[in-house]
C-alpha positions as CSV (number, residue, x, y, z in Angstrom):
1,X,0.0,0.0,0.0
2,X,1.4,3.6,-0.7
3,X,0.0,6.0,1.4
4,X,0.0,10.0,1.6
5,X,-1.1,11.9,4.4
6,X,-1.4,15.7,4.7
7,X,0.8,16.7,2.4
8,X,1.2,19.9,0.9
9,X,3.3,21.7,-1.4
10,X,4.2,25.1,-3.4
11,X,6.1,26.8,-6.2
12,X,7.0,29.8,-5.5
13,X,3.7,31.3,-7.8
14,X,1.1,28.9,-7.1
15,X,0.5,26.8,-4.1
16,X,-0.6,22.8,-5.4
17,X,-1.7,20.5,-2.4
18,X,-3.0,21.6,1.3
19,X,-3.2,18.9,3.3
20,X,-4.3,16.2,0.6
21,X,-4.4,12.5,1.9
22,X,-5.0,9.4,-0.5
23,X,-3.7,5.6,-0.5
24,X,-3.6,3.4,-3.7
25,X,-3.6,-0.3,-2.5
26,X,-3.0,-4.1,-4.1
27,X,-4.9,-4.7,-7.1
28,X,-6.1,-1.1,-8.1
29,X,-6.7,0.6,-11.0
30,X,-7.1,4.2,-10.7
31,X,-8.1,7.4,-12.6
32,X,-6.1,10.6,-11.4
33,X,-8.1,13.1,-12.8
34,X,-8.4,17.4,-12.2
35,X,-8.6,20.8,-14.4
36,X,-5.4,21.4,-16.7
37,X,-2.9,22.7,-14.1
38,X,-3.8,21.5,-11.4
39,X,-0.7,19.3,-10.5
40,X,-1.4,16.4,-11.5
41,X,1.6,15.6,-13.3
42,X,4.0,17.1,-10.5
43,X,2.2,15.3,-7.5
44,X,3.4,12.2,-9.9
45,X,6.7,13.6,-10.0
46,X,6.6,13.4,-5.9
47,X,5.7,9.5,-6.1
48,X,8.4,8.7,-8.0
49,X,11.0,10.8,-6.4
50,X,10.1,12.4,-2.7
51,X,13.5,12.8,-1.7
52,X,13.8,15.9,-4.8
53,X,10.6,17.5,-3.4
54,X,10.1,19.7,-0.4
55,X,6.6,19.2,0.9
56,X,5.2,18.8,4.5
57,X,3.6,15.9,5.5
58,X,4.2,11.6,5.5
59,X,4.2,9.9,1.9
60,X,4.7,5.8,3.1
61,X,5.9,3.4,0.5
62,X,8.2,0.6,0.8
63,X,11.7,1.7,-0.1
64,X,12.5,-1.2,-2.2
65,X,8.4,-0.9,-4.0
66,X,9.4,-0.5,-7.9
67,X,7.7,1.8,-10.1
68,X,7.0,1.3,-14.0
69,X,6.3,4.6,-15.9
70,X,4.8,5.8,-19.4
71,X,5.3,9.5,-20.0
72,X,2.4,11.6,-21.8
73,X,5.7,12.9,-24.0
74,X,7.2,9.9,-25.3
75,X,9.6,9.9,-28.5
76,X,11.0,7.0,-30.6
77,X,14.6,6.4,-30.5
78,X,15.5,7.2,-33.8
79,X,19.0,5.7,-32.7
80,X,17.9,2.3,-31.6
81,X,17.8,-0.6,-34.7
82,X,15.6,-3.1,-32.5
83,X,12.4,-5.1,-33.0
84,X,9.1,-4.7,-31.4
85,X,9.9,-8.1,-29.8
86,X,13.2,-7.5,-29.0
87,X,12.3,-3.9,-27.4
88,X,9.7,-5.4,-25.4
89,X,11.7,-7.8,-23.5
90,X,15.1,-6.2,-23.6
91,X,15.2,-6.8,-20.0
92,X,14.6,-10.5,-19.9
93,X,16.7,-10.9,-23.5
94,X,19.5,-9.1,-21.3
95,X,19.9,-11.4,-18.4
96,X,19.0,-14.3,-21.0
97,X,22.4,-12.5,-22.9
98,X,24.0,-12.7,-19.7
99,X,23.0,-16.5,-19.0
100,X,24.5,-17.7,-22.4
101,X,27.8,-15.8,-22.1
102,X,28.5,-17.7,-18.9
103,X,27.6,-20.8,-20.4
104,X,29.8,-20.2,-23.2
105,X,32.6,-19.0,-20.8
106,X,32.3,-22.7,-18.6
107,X,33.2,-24.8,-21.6
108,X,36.5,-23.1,-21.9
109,X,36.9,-22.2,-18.3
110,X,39.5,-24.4,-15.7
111,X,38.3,-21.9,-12.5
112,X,34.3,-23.0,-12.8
113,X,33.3,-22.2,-9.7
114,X,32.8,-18.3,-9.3
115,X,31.2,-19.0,-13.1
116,X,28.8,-21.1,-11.7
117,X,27.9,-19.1,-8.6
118,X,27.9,-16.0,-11.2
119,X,25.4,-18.5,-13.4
120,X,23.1,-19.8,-10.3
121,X,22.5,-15.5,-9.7
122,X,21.4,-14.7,-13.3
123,X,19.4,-17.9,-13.1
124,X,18.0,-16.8,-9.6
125,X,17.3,-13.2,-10.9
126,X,15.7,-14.5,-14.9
127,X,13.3,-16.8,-13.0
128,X,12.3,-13.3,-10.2
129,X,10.8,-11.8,-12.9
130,X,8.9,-14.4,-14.6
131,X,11.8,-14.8,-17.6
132,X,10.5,-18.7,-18.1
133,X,7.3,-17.6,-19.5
134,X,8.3,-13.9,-21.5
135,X,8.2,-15.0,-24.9
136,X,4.4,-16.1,-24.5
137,X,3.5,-13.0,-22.4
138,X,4.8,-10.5,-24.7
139,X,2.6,-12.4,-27.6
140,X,-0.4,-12.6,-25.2
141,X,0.3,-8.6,-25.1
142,X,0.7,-8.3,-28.5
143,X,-1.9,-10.0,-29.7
144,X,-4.3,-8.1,-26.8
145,X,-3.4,-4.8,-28.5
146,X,-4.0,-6.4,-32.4
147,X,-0.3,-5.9,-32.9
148,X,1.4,-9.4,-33.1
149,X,1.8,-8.4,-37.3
150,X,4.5,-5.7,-35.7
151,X,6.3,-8.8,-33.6
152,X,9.5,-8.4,-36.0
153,X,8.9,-4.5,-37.5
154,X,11.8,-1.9,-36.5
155,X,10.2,0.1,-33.6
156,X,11.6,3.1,-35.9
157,X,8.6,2.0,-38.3
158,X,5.8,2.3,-35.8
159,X,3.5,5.0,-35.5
160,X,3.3,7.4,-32.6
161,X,0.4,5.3,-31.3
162,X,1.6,1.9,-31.8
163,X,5.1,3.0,-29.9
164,X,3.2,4.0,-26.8
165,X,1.3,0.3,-26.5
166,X,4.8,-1.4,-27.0
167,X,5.7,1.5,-24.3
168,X,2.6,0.3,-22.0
169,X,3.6,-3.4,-22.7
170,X,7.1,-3.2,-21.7
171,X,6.6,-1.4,-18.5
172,X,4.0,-4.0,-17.9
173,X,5.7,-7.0,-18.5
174,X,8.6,-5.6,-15.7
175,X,6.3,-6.1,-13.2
176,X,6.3,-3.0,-10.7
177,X,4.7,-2.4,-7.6
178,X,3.1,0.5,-9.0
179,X,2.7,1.7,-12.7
180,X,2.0,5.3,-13.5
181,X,1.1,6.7,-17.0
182,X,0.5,10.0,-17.5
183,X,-2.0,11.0,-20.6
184,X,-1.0,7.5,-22.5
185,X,-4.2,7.8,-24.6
186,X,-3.4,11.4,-25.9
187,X,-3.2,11.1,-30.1
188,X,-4.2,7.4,-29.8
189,X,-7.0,6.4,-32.5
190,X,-9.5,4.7,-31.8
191,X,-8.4,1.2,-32.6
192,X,-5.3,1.9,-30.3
193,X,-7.5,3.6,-27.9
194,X,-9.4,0.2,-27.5
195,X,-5.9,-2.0,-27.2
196,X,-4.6,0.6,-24.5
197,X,-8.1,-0.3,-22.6
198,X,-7.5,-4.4,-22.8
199,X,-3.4,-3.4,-21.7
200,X,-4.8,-1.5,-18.6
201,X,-8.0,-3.8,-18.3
202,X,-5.5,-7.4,-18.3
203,X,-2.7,-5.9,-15.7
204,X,-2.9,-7.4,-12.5
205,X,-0.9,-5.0,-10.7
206,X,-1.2,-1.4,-9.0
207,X,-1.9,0.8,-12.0
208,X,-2.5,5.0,-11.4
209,X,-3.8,6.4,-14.5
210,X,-3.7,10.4,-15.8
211,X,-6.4,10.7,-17.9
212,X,-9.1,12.8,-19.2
213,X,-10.5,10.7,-21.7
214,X,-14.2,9.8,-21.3
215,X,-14.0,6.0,-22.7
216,X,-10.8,5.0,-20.7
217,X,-12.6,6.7,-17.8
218,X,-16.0,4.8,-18.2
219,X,-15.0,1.4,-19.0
220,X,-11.0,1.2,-16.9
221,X,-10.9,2.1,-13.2
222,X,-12.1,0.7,-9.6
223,X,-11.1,3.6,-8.2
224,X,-11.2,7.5,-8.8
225,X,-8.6,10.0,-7.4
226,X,-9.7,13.8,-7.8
227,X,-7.5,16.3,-7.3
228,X,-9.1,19.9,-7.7
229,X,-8.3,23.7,-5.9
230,X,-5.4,22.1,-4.0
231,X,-7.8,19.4,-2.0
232,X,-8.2,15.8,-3.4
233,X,-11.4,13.4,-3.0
234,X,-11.5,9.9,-3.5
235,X,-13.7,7.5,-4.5
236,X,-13.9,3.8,-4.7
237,X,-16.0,2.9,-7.4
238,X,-16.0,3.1,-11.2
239,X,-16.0,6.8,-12.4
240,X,-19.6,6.5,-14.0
241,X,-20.7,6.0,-10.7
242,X,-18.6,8.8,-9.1
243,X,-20.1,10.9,-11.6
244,X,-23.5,9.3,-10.2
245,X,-22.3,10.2,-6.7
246,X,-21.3,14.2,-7.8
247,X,-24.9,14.4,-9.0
248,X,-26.8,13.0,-5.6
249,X,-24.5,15.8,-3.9
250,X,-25.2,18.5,-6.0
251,X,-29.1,18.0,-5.8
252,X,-28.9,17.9,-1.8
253,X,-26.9,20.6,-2.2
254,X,-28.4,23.0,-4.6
255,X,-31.8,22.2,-2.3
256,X,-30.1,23.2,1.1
257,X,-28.7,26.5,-1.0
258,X,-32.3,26.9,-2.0
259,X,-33.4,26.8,1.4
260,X,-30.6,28.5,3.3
261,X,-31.7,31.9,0.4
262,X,-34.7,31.4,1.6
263,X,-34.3,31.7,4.9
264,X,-31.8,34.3,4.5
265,X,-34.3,36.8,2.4
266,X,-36.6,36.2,4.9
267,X,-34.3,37.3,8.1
268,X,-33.2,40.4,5.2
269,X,-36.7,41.2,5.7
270,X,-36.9,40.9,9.4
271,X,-33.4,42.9,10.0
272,X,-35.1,45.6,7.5
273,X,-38.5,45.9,9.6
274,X,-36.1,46.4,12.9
275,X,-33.7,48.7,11.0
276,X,-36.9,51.2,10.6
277,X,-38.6,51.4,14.0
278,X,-35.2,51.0,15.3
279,X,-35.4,54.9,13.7
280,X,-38.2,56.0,15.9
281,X,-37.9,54.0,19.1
282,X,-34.8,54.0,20.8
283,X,-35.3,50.7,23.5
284,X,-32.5,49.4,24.0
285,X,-34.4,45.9,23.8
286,X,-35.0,46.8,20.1
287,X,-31.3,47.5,19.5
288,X,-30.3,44.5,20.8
289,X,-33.1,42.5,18.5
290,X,-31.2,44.0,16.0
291,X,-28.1,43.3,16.5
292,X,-29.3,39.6,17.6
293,X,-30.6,39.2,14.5
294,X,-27.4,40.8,11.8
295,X,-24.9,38.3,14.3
296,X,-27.7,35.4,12.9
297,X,-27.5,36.6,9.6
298,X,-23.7,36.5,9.4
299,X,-23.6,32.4,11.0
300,X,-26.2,31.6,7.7
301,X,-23.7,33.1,5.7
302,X,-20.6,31.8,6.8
303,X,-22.4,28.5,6.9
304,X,-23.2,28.8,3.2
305,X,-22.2,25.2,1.8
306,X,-19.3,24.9,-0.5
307,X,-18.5,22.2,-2.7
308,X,-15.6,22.5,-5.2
309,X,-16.0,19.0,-6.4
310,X,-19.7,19.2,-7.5
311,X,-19.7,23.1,-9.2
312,X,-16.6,23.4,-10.9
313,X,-16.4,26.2,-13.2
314,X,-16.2,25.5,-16.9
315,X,-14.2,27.8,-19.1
316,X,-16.4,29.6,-21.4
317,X,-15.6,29.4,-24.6
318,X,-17.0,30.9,-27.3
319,X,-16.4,31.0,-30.9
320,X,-17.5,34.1,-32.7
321,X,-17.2,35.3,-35.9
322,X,-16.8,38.7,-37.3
323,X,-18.9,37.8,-40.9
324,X,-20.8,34.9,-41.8
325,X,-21.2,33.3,-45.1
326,X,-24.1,32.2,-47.0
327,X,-24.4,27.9,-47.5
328,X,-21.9,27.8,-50.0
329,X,-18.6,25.4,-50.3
330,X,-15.9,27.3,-48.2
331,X,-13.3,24.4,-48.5
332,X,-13.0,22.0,-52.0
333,X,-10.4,19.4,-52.0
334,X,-9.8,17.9,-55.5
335,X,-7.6,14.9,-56.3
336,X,-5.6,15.3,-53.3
337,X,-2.6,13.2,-52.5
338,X,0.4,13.2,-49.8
339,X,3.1,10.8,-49.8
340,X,6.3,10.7,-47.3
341,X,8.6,7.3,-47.7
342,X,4.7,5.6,-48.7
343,X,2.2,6.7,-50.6
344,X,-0.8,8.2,-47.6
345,X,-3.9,9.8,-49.6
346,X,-4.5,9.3,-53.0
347,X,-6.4,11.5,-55.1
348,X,-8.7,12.3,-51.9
349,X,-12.0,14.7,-52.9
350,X,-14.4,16.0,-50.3
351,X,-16.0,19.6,-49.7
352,X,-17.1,21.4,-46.7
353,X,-20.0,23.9,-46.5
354,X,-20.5,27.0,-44.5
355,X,-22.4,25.3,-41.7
356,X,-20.9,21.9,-42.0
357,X,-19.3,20.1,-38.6
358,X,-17.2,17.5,-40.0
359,X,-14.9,14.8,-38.2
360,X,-12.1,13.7,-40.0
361,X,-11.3,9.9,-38.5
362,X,-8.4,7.3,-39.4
363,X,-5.6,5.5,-38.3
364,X,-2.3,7.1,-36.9
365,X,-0.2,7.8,-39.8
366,X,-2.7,8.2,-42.3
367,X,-2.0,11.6,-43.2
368,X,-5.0,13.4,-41.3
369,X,-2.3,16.2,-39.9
370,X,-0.9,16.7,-43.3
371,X,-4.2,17.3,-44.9
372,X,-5.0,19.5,-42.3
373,X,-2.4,21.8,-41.8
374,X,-2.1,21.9,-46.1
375,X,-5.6,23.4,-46.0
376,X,-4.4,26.1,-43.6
377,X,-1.7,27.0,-45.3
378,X,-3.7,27.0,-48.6
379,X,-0.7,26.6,-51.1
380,X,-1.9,23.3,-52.6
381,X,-3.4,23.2,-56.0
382,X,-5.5,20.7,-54.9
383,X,-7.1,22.8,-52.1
384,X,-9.8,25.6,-52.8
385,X,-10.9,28.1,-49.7
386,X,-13.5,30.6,-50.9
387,X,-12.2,33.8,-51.0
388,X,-14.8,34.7,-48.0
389,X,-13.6,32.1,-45.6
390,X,-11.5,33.4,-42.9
391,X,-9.8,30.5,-41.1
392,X,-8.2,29.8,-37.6
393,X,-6.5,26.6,-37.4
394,X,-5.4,24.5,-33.9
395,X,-2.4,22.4,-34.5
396,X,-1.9,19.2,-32.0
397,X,2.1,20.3,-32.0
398,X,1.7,23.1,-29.7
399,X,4.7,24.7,-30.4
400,X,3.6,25.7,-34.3
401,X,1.1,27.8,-32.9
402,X,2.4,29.3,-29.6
403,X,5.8,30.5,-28.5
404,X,7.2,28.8,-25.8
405,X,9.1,32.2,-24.8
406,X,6.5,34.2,-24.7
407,X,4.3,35.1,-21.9
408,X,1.1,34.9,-22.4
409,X,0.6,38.3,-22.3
410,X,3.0,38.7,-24.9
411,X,1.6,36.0,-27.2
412,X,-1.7,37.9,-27.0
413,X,-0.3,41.5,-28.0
414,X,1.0,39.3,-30.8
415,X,-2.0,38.3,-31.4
416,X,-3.9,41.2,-32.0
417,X,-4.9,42.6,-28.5
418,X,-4.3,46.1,-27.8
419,X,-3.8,46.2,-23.8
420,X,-2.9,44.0,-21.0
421,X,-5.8,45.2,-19.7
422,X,-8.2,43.8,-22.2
423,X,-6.1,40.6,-22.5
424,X,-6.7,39.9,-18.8
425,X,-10.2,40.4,-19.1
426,X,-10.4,38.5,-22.4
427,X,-8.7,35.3,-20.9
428,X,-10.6,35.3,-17.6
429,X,-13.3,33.6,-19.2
430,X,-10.8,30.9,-20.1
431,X,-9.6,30.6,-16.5
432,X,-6.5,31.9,-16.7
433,X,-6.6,34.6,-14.1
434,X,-3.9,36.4,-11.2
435,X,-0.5,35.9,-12.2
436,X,-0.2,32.8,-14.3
437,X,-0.9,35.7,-17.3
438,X,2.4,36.7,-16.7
439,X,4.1,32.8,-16.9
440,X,5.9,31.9,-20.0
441,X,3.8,29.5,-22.2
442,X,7.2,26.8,-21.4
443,X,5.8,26.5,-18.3
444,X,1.9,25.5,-18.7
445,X,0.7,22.2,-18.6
446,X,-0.3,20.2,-22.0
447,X,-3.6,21.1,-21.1
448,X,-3.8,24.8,-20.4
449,X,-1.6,25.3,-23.9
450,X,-4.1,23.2,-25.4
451,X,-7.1,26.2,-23.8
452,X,-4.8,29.0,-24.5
453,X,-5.2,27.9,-28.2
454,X,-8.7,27.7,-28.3
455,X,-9.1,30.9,-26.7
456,X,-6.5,32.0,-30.0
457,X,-9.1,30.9,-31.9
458,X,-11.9,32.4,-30.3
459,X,-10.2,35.9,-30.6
460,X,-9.7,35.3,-34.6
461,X,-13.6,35.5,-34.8
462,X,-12.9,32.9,-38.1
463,X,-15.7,31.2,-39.6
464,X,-13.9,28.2,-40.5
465,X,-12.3,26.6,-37.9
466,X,-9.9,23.8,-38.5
467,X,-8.9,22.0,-35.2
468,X,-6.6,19.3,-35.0
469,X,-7.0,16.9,-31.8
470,X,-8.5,20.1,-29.7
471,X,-9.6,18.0,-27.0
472,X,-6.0,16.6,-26.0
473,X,-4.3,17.3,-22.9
474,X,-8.3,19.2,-21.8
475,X,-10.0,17.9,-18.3
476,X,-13.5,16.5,-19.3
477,X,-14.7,19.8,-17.6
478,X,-12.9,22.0,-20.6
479,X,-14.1,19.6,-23.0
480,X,-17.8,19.5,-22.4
481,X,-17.5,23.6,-23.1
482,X,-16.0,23.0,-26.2
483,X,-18.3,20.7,-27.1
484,X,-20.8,23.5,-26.1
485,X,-19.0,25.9,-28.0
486,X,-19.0,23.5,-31.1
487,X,-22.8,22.9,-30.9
488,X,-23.5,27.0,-30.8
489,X,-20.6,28.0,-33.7
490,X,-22.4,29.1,-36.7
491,X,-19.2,28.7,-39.0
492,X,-18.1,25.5,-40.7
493,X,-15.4,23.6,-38.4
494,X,-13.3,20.3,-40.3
495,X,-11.8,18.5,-37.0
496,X,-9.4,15.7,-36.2
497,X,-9.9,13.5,-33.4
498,X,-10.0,10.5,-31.8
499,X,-12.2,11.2,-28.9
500,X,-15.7,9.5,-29.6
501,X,-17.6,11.6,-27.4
502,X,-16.6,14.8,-28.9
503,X,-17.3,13.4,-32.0
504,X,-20.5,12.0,-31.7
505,X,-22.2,15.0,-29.7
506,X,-20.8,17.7,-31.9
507,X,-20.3,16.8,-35.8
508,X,-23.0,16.4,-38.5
509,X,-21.0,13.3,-40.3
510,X,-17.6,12.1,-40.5
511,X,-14.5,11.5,-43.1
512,X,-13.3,8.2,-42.6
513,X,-9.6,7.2,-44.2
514,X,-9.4,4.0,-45.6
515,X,-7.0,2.5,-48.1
516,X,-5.8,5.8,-48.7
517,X,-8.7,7.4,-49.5
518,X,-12.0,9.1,-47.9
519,X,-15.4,8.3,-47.4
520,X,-18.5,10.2,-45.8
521,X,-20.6,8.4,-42.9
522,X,-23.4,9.5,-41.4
523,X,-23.5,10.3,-37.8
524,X,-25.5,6.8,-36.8
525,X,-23.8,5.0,-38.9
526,X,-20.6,6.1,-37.8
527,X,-22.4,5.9,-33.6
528,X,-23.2,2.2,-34.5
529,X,-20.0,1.1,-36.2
530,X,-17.8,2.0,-33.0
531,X,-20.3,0.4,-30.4
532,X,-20.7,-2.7,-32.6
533,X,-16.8,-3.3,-32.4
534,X,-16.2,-2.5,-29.1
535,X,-19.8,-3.1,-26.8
536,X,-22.7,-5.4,-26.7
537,X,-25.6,-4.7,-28.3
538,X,-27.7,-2.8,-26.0
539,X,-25.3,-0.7,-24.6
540,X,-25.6,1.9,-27.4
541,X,-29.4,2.5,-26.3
542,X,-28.7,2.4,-22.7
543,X,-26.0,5.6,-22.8
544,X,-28.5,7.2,-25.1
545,X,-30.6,6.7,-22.1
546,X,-28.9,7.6,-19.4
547,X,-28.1,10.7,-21.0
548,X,-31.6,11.8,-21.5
549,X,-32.4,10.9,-17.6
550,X,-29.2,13.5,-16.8
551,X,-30.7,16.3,-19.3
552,X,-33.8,15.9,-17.5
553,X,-32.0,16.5,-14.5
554,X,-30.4,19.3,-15.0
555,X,-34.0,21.0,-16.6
556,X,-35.3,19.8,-12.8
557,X,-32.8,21.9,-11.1
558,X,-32.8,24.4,-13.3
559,X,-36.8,25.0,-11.9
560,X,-35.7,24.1,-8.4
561,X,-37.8,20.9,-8.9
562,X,-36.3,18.6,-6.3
563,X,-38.6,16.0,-6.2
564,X,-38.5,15.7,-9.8
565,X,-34.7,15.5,-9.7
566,X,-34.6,12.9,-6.9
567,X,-37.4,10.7,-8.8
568,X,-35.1,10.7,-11.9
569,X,-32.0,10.1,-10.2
570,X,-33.3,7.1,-8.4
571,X,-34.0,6.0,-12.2
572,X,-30.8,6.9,-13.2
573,X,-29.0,4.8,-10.6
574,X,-31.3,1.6,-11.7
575,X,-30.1,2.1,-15.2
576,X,-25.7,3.1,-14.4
577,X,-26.3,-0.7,-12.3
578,X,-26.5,-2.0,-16.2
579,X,-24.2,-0.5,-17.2
């Protein structure tokens, strides 16, 4: 069991944790989730390596408990000439190196004995971590991620998706105490998306999981560790139902605030009727009513309940445009191709109108970016943008598109804004507020560059939008705003993602890359292909569902309707039971 207790800790600008106690025990799998910048990443950091960190309070682990970790920024070795295999289980190929050298070395060897207590060590150490049986693990995790074809491709051929599940297995198959990933889904397609799931889903071990993503989160994780305005709540349970939980507290609670208002007007109107014949009758009896009454007043307000897990504030995006166009085609693509050492798209035609919302889906390494960021740049003789369009593009490589060297501030007098004064205001809606306007971009988290972005976007006031991978690196919280924003953009937006939530509640149809080409789905067609893959047949209606019963929910609340609200949440937990 690791354990933390109390601990808290500071940079000099911002303080992290206050007091924040958690322990991760044998056998769980758990989702470390927060808002972008939140210190997530750095309270891993801690874990790994207390003695570099300063913080009060007790963090317990066992000084010889091992640790296996995936970083969110991982990069192939462009230097290593090795298999998938043969990176995999370059520990156990190692000590199996190591075993056959001293084998060799006995046959010619007079002095065998220090060879053979050298031997009996390796032997002792190869059979400690489970060396007998590595070859069939390392197929059973290669064929549990669909990539036993890449069993004898250089690792320099992968894509960026595929290295990061060979990353997952290897940690894996070491064996740790505790394995941490931070973000391991971020860029992964779908297909890869669902292997990463059966990796995390078949480990046996301790596993602590960064993640925002909505289908790791639903369908990965006994346990849910929240770390939000330097406090952290846990919950054991599966984060649908800790989702369940947030609701149940948020209807008690919105009906106490309800009451507590109540109450409060009504003593406002009490303290006012004192107030005035406290004017024209000076007992001291009726002073002291008074003043009985404001020192009553002040305990309901200071007893006002606060709950920073349940109401946390959304950023509010918006994305507004200075002109609209009338339905035309505001992006034609004609015979398109891209090839790099292979052939990607060929001869790829689509168009996009004014209004249209439009996914683009495939593979990693199918040339999705490329297409992309060639439409921004608009120098292809392939690519058409009507001569009204005015378009903003996001780029998943952060750096194209924000200066690391830069403060914000400055990167928003670069782009455009007159004042500091007006960029402060501008960006408050985005929750950047206080100091961290004056913090170099180098220093935000993958998230908040991804919502500084966005919030470039917004200030372009384009009406085409092209966004590649926006909601990478966001908290579910930032991306159920963008979604929002999505839905209420009148413009055209041509978007490439992965994440099927985004996808499905905010585009009108999807480009889907196969065999080097395109083709248009539908939205239901597209809803049904991904749940026929990856769930049982009812599933499908069942979220439908249970997302209806939580818009009806919210509507209750809205109207201060608790009745309603606890009648549907009672149906609501019948139905998250089937899930």
């Amino acid at each position: 069991m690791i354990k933390v207790e109390r601990l808290s800790f500071s940079f000099p600008q911002k303080e992290l944790y206050n007091d924040i106690s958690f322990t991760l025990e044998e056998g769980q799998h758990c989702a470390f989730i927060g808002t972008s910048g939140s210190g997530k990443s750095t309270l891993i950091d801690i874990l790994m390596d207390p003695e570099s960190y300063l913080f009060d309070g007790k963090l317990e682990m066992d000084p010889e408990c091992t640790i296996g970790y995936v970083s969110q920024f991982s990069e192939l070795d462009s230097t290593k000439d090795t298999t998938v295999f043969e990176y995999i289980g370059e520990r156990f190929l190692k000590i199996q190196n190591e075993i056959q050298s001293i084998c060799a070395e006995m046959e010619t060897s007079t002095d065998l004995e220090p060879l053979l207590e050298k031997y009996q060590l390796a032997l002792d150490a190869f059979d400690a971590m489970g060396g007998e049986d590595y070859e069939s693990n390392i197929h059973k995790q290669l064929n549990l991620a669909n990539l036993m074809k890449r069993r004898d491709s250089k690792v320099t051929d992968l894509s960026g998706g595929e290295f990061k599940l060979i990353q997952v297995m290897k940690e894996m198959l070491n064996r740790p105490d505790l394995m941490i990933m931070d973000e391991p889904d971020v860029f992964l397609d779908f297909d890869n998306l669902n292997a990463l799931k059966k990796l995390i889903n078949s480990h046996k071990g301790m596993l602590l999981v960064v993640t925002h993503n909505r289908y790791l989160l639903n369908h990965c994780f006994n346990k849910i560790i929240h770390l939000e305005n330097t406090e952290i709540q846990e919950f054991d349970g599966r984060y649908i139902e800790y989702n369940f939980s947030l609701l149940e507290t948020k209807i008690e609670l919105q009906e106490i605030a309800v009451a507590e208002q109540e109450e409060i007007e009504r003593n406002d109107k009490i303290i006012d009727n004192l107030r005035v014949i406290a004017t024209y009758n000076s007992e001291a009896s009726r002073g002291r009513a008074l003043k009985a009454r404001v020192r009553f007043q002040e305990r309901l307000e200071a007893r006002r309940i606060k709950a920073p897990f349940v109401a946390i504030k959304q950023p509010n995006i918006q994305f507004d445009m200075d002109h609209e166009i009338e339905d035309t085609v505001v992006i034609s693509v004609n015979n398109f191709s891209v090839a790099f050492d292979e052939l990607l798209l060929d001869k790829v035609n689509f168009e996009i109108k004014s209004t249209d919302k439009v996914a683009i889906i495939g593979a990693n390494g199918t040339g999705k970016t490329t297409l992309l960021r060639d439409i921004f740049k608009n120098n292809h003789d392939s690519i058409e943008i009507n001569a009204d369009a005015k378009v903003a593009y996001l780029s998943q490589l952060q750096g194209e598109m924000l200066k690391d060297s830069n403060t914000i501030l400055e990167e928003f007098i670069e782009a455009g804004f007159k004042t500091y004064d007006e960029i402060r205001l501008y960006l408050s809606n985005y929750g950047f507020e206080g100091e961290i306007v004056s913090q170099k971009i180098a220093s935000l988290s993958g998230g908040e560059k991804n919502l500084l972005q966005l919030a470039k976007v917004s200030a372009s006031q384009a009406n085409v939008l092209l966004l590649d991978e926006p909601t990478s690196h966001l908290d579910t919280y930032t991306q159920i705003a963008l979604e929002k924003a999505i839905g209420e953009f009148k413009g055209a937006i041509l978007m490439i993602s992965h994440d099927f939530y985004s996808v499905v509640n905010g585009m009108d149809y999807v480009l889907i890359i196969e065999d080097k080409t395109i083709r248009k789905m539908d939205l239901p067609e597209f809803r049904q292909m991904v749940y026929a893959s990856h769930f049982d047949k009812d599933y499908l209606e069942m979220e439908q569902k249970k997302k209806s019963i939580e818009t009806k929910i919210e509507l209750a609340l809205k109207e201060t309707n608790f009745e309603l609200a606890k009648g549907l949440i009672d149906e609501l937990e019948a139905l998250i039971k089937l899930l």
